[in-house]
C-alpha positions as CSV (number, residue, x, y, z in Angstrom):
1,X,0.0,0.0,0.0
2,X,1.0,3.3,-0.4
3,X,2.2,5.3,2.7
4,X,1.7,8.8,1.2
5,X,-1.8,9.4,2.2
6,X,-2.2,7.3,5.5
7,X,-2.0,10.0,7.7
8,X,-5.1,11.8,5.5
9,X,-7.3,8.8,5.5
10,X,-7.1,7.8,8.4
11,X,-8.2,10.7,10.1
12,X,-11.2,10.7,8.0
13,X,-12.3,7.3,9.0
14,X,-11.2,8.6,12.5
15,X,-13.2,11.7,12.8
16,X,-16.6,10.3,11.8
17,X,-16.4,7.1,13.6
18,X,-15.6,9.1,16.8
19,X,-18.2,12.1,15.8
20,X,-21.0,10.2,14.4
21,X,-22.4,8.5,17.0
22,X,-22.2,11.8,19.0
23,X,-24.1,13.6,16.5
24,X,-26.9,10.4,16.3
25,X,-27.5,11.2,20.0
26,X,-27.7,14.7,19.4
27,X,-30.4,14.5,16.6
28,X,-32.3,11.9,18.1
29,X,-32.6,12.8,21.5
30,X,-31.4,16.1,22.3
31,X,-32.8,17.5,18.9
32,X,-30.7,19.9,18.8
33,X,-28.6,18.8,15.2
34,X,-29.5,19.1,12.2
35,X,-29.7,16.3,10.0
36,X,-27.0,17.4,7.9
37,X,-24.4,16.6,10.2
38,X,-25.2,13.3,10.2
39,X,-25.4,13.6,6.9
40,X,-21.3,15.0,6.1
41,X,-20.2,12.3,9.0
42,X,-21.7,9.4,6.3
43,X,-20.2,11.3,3.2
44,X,-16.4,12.2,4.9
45,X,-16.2,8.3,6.2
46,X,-17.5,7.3,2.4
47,X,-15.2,9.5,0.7
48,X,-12.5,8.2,2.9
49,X,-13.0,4.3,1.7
50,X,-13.3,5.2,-1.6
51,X,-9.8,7.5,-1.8
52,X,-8.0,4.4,0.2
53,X,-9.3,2.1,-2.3
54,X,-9.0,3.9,-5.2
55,X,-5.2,4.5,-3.5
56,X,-4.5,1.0,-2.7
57,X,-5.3,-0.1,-6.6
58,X,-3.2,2.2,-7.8
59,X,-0.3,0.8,-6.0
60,X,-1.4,-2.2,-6.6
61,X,-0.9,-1.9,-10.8
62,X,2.3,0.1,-10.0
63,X,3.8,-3.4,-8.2
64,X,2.4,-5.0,-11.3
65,X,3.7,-2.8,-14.0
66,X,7.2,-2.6,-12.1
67,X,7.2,-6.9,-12.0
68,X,6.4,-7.0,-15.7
69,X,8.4,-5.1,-17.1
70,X,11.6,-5.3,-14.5
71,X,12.2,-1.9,-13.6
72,X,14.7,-1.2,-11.0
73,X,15.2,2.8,-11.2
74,X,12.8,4.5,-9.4
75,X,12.6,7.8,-11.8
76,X,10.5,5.7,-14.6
77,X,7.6,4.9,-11.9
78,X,5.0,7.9,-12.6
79,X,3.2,8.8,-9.4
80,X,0.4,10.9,-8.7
């Protein structure tokens, strides 16, 4: 896997798994969120499986590509 953007995603799966069930409680029994919160918890912890995956293939057809074709300098890998 690609270590580039580990930090990055994992404090978006972090901050909604910590935050969401917070704002649940809120909005159902305190009523005092909006729905939308719960809302942009969903979407930031979806976004964040979906750039780790999307990451994670990547590097996956870069260990591919470099195994294929045998290349041992590091300055013909193109990142993103």
């Amino acid at each position: 896997m690609d270590v580039r953007h580990n930090l990055v995603i994992v404090c978006m799966v972090l901050v909604p798994v910590l935050m969401a069930p917070i704002t649940w409680h809120l909005w159902i029994y305190a009523d005092s969120v909006n729905t939308n919160f719960y809302f942009a918890m969903t979407l930031v912890f979806n976004v964040a499986q979906v750039s780790k995956k999307r990451i994670d293939s990547f590097s996956r057809y870069q260990r591919r590509r470099i195994g294929r074709r045998q290349i041992t300098e590091i300055k013909h890998i193109v990142f993103m």
